[in-house]
C-alpha positions as CSV (number, residue, x, y, z in Angstrom):
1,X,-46.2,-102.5,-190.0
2,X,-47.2,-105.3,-192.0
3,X,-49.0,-108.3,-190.3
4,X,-46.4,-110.8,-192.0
5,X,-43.7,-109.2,-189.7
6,X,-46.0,-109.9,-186.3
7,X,-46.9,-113.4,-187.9
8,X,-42.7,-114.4,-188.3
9,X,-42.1,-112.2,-184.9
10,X,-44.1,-114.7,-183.0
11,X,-42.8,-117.4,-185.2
12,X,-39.3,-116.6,-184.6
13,X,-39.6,-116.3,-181.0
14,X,-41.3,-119.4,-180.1
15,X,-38.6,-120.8,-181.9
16,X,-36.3,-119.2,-179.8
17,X,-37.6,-120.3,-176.7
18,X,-37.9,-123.8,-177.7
19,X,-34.1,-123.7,-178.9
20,X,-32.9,-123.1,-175.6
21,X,-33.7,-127.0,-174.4
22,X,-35.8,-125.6,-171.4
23,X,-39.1,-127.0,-171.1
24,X,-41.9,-125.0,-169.4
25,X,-42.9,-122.8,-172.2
26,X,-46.3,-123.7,-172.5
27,X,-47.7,-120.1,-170.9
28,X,-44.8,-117.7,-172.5
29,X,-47.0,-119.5,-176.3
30,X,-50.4,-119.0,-174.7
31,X,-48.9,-114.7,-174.2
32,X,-47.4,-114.8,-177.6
33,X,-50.6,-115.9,-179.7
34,X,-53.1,-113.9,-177.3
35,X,-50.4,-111.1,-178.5
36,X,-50.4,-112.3,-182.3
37,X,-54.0,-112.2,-181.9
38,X,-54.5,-108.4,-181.3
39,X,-53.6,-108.0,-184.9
40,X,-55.5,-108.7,-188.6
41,X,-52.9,-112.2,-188.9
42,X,-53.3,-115.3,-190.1
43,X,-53.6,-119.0,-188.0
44,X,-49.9,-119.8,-188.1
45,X,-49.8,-122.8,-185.4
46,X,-49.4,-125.3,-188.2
47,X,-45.7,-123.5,-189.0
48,X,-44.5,-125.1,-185.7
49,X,-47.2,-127.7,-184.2
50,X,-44.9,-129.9,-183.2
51,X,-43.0,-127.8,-180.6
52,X,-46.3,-126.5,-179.8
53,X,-47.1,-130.3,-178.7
54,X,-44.2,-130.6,-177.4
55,X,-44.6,-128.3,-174.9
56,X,-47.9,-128.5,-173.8
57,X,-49.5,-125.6,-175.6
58,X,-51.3,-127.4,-178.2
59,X,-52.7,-130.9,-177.7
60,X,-54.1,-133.1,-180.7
61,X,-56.4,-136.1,-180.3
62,X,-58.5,-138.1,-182.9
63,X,-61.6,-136.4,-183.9
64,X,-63.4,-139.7,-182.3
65,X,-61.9,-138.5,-178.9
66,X,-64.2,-135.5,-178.9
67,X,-66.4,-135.2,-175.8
68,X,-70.0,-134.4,-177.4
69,X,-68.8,-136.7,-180.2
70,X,-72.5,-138.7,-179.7
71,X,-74.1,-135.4,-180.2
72,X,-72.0,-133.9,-183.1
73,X,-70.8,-137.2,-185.1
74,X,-72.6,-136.8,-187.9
75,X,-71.5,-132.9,-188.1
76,X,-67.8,-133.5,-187.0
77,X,-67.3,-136.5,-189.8
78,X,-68.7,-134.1,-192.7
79,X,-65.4,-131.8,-191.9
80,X,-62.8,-132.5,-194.6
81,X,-60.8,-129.3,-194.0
82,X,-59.3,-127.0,-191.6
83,X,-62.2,-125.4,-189.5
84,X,-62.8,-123.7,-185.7
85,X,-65.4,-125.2,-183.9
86,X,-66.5,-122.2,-182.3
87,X,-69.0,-120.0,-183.8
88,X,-67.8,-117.1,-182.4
89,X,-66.1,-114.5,-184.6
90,X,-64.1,-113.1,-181.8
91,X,-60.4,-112.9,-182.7
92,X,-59.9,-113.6,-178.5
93,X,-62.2,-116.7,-178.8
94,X,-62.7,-118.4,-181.7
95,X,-60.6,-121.5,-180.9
96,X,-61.9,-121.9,-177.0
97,X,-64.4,-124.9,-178.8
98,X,-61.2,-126.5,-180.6
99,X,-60.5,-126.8,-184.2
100,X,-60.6,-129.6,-186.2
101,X,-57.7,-130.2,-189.2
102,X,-58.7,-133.9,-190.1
103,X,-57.9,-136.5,-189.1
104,X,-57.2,-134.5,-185.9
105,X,-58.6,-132.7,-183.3
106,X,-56.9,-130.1,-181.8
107,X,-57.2,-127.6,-178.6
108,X,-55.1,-124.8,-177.2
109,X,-54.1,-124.6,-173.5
110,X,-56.2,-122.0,-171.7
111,X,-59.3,-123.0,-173.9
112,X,-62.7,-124.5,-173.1
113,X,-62.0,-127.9,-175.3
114,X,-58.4,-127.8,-173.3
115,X,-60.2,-127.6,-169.8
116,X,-62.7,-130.3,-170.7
117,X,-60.0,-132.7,-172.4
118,X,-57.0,-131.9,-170.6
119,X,-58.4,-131.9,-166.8
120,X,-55.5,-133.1,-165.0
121,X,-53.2,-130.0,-166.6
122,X,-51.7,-127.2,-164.8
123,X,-53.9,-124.0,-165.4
124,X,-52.4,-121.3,-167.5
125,X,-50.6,-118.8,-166.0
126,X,-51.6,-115.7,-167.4
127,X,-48.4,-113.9,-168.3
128,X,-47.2,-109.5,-169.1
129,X,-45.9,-109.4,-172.5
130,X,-43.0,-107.4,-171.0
131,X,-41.9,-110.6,-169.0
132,X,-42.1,-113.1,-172.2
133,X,-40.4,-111.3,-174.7
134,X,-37.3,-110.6,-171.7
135,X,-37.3,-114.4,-171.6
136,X,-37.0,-114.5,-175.8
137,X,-34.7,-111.5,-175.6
138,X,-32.1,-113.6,-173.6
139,X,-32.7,-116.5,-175.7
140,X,-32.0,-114.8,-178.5
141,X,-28.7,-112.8,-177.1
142,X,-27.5,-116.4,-176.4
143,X,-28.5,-117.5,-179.9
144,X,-27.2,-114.1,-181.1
145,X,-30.2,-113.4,-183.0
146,X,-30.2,-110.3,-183.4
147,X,-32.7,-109.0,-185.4
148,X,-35.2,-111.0,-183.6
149,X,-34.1,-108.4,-180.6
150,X,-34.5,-105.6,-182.9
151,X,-37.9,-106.2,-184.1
152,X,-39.5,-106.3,-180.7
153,X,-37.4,-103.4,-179.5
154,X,-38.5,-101.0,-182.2
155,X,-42.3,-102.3,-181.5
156,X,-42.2,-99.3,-178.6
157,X,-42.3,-100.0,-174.8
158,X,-45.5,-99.1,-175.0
159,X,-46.7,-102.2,-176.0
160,X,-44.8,-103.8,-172.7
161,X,-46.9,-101.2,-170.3
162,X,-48.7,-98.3,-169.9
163,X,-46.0,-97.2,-167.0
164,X,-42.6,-95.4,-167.6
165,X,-40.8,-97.9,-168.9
166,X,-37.9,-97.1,-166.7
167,X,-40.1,-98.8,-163.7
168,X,-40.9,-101.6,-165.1
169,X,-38.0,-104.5,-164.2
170,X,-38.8,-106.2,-167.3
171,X,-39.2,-103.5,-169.8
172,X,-36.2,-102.1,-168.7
173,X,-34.6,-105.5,-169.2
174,X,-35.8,-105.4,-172.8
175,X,-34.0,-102.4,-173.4
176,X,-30.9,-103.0,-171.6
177,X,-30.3,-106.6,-173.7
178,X,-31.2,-104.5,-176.8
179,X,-28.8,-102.0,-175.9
180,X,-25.8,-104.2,-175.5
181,X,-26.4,-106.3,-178.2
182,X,-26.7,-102.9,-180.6
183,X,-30.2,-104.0,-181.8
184,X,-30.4,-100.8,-181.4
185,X,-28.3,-100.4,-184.4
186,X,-29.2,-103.1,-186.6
187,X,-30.4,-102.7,-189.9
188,X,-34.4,-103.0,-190.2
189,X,-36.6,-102.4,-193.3
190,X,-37.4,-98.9,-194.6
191,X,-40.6,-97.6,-192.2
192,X,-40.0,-100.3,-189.3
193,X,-37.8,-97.8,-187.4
194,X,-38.9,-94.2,-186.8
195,X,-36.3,-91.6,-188.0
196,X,-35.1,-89.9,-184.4
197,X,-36.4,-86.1,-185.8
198,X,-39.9,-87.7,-185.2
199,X,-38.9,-87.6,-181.6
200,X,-35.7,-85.5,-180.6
201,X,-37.1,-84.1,-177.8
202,X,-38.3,-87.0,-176.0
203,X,-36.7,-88.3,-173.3
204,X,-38.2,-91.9,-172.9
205,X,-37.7,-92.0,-176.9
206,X,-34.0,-91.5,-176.1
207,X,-33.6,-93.8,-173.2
208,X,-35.3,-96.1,-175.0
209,X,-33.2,-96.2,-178.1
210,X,-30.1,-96.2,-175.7
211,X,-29.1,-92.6,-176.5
């Protein structure tokens, strides 16, 4: 499955959430990049930054705000392009230092930077998977988007827990919005959904396609 189709799944369901008017957002983001970020993608905040200020998730300050600014001026005025502060290359910490996109300094909630520059914030609730994309399933039954639906359905409940599926209040709920909405049904590129003689003899396969 191509990275481009996690990259706009995230995309598209941020979007979703944010459509609904609700504000309170900011941890269902912080679930949906740490998701994003399990696979080879690229840094796609800038596609939506402003609803990701808008809701807490992201915050930007001036670069002159920075709080080892006396120690790093010199270092931190040099940078002219987009750039991570962190020198890790871990793909579940390389923005916890902040990243830079001049004129602007930027930092993630959940983060180091955001601790350190964001004291007075509530702390990130760390969310299941299975619970966020209910919440953009719903939204996007309401905004009768479809296909957004469809996408994370035929992603597997086993991304949403290790469990039978049937257990799980919130996987279930997955299934059951993509049942009644016939996401199911709808019509995905070649590959994205497996033909049913891969698994014909598979219960959960069957429940979970609503069959």
């Amino acid at each position: 499955m191509s990275m481009h189709l996690i990259e706009d799944l995230v995309e598209g369901s941020v979007r979703a959430l944010h459509a609904t008017g609700e504000r309170g957002w900011r941890d269902h983001f912080v679930a949906l990049y740490d998701f994003q970020s399990g696979y080879d993608c690229k840094f796609t905040h800038f596609r939506l930054m402003e609803i990701l200020l808008e809701h807490g998730h992201t915050h930007r300050f001036s670069v002159s705000e920075h709080p080892d600014r006396a120690q790093l001026g010199e270092a931190l005025d040099a940078i002219e392009e987009f750039t991570a502060l962190s020198d890790s290359d871990s793909d579940s910490d390389w923005l916890e230092q902040g990243y830079l996109d001049p004129p602007y300094l930027y930092c993630d909630a959940g983060t180091e930077l955001w601790r350190r520059m964001v004291p007075d914030a509530r702390p990130v609730e760390r969310l299941g998977l299975a619970r966020v994309v209910r919440d953009v399933a719903l939204a996007a039954e309401n905004q009768k988007d479809i296909e957004l639906i469809a996408v994370w359905h035929v992603l597997g409940y086993d991304i949403f827990t290790p469990l039978d599926p049937r257990d799980d209040p919130d996987t279930a709920a997955i299934r059951e919005i993509a049942v009644r909405t016939k996401a199911t049904e709808f019509p995905l590129p070649d590959g994205y959904r497996p033909s049913p003689d891969i698994w014909q003899d598979e219960e959960l396969e069957h429940w979970w396609a609503g069959q």
